[in-house]
N, C-alpha and C positions, 0 to 999 in steps of 0.2 A: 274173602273167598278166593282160593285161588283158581286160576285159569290155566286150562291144557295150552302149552304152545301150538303155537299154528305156525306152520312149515311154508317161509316168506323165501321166494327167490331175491337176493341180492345181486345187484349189478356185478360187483368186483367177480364173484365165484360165475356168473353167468357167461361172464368175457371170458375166464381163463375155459371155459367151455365151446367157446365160437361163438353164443349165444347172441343174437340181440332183440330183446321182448320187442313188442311192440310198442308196449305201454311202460313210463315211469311213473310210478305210484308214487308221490312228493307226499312223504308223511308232514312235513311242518313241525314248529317248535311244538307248536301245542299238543298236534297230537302223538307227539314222541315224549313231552315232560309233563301236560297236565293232566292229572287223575282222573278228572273228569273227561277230558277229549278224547283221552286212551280210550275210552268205551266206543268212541265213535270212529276211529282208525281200527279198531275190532272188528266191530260192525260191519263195518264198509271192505275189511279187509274179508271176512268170511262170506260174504256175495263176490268180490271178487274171485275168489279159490272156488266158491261152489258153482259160479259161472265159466271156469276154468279159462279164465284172462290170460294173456303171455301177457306177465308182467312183472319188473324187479322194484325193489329200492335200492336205496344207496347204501341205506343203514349208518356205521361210521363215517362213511363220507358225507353224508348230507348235515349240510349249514344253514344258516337262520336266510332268505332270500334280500336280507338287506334291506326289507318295506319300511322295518318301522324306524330305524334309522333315516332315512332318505323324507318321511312321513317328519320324525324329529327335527329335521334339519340339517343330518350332518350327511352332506352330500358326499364327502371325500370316504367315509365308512360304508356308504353305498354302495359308491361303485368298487369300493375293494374288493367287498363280498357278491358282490355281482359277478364281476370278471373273474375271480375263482371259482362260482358255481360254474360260470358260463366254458370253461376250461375244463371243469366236470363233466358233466351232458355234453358239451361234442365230443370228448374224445369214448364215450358210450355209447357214438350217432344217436344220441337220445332224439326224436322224432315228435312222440306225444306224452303229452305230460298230465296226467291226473290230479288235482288238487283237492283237498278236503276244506280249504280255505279260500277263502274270496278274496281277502289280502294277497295267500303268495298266487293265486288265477290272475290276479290284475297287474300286478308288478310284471308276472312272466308275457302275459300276451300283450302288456302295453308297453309293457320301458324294459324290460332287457333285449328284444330287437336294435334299440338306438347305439348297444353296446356289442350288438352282434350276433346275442342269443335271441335266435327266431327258432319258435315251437310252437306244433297245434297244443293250444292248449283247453283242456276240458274241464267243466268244473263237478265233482260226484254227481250232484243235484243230474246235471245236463247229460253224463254218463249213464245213469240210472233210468231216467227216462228212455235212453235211448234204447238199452236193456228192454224196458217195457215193451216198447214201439216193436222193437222185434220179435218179443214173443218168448225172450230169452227167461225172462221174469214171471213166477207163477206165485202168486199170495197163496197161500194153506193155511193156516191155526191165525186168522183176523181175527188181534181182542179189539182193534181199532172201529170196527162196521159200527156205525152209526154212532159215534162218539163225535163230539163235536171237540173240532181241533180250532185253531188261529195259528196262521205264519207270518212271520217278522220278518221280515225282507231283508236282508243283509245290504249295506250300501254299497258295496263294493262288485255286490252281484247287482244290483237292480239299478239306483241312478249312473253307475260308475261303467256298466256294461250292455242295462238294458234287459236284464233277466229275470221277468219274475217269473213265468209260469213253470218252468221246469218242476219245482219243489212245489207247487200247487195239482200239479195234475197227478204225481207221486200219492198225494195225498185225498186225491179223491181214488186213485186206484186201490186203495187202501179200504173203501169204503166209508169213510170218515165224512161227516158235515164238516166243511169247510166256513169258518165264522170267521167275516173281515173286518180290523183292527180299523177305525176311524181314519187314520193314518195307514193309506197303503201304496203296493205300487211305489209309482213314482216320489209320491207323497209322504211315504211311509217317511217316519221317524226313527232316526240312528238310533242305536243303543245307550251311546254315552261313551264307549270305548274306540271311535276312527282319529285318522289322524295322532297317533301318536298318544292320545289321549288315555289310554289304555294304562299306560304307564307314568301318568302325572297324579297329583293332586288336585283335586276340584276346585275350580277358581270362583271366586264369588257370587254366590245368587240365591236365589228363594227357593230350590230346588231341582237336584240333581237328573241328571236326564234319564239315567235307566230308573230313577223311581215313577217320572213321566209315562216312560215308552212299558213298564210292567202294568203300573194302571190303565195305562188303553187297553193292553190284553188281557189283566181281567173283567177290564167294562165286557171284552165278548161272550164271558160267560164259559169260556170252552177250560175244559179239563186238561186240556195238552196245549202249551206252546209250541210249535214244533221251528226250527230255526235249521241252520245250515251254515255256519260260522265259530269257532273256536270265540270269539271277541265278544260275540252275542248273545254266546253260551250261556258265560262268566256273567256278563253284565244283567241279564235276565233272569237267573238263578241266586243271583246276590240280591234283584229286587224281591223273587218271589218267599227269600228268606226275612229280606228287611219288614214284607206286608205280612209276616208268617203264616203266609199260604202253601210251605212245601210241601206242605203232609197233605197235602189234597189236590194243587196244582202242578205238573209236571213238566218240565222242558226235555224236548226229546231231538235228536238229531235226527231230520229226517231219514237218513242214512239206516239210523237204529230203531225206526218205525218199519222200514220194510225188510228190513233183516229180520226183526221179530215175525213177519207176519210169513214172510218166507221158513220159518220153522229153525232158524239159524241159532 
């Protein structure tokens, strides 16, 4: 099915304008190359337009933030691609930075300050509420009301930052039962995919951790997974395929729960 383009301000054409948004919209690998993320860089990007944001991307200029490199080991590929974004966004005054990933939210607000890029940085989850909070956000056409959901906490946002409620209270504004995974919070259990892990082989044991962390969420019984993580996506959608539960059980970007419910 194809998709109408949606009319993105890029940074480059914004400068030869005088322009400087407020906001940089950091799409991320994922959700620039993987099929499935793209639906959630969509998503997210059409409440941004319909909330009428000042905001750009980079578009061509924007590179991989360096995480899973640095996450792998290789420190010196790190910081190369650090100090080249970081070279990017100042010379943009980039200020505040949007992320759709908890990976490139935590590398920006924690470790590219050490190399000189200091940025507010927000994560959608935290953005979207704040939408909420102000009024800015109105739900219309809720298939969600009284559907019972469960959220997976992304590690990167929750033990790594301290964030879980943002994408919980999204999801009660939604009108959705909120159903908690055995493993939550603080508690909650990774997907299988941090640390670099994402992109290895499974190293020896009785059983793989996103087929783990799937069975906790379907012990809740909910119809929706709803998650906020490119990393989490993948790994939760590959169990709900391994239990072949896809055809009944659904992972949704929170992002793309209230863009639906907003009429988007």
């Amino acid at each position: 099915m194809e998709h109408s383009p949606l009319k993105v301000p890029v940074m480059v054409d914004l400068h030869k304008e005088g322009k400087t948004p407020e906001y940089l919209f950091w799409v991320g690998c994922a959700g620039a190359y993987d099929d499935r993320y793209k639906k959630v860089t969509r998503a997210f990007t059409k409440i941004l337009l319909h909330l009428k944001v000042d905001f750009g991307i980079l578009g061509n200029e924007e590179r991989c933030t360096g995480d899973p490199a640095r996450r792998a080991g290789n420190e010196m590929l790190f910081q190369m691609m650090a100090l080249n974004n970081i070279e990017i966004l100042n010379s943009y005054n980039v200020k505040k930075i949007i992320t759709i990933c908890p990976h490139c939210y935590n590398v920006f607000k924690n470790e590219y300050p050490e190399l000189g890029g200091s940025y507010e940085v927000i994560h959608h989850t935290q953005f979207l509420r704040q939408m909420i909070e102000k009024k800015k956000i109105t739900v219309k056409n809720n298939d969600n009301v009284n559907k019972l959901i469960t959220y997976h906490d992304p590690c990167y946002m929750g033990r790594a930052n301290e964030e879980y409620e943002c994408a919980r209270e999204i999801i009660r504004e939604l009108g959705a039962d909120l159903a908690e995974m055995r493993r939550n919070r603080r508690s909650a259990l990774c997907c299988g995919a941090g640390g670099g892990q994402m992109f290895k082989e499974a190293e020896k044991g009785d059983k793989e951790i996103f087929i783990e962390r799937t069975e906790e969420a379907l012990e809740t019984k909910a119809g929706i997974i709803a998650s906020s993580c490119p990393f989490c996506m993948t790994m939760l959608t590959d169990g709900l395929k391994y239990k072949n539960r896809e055809e009944e059980i659904f992972n949704y970007d929170v992002a793309e729960l209230l863009a639906n419910s907003m009429g988007l």
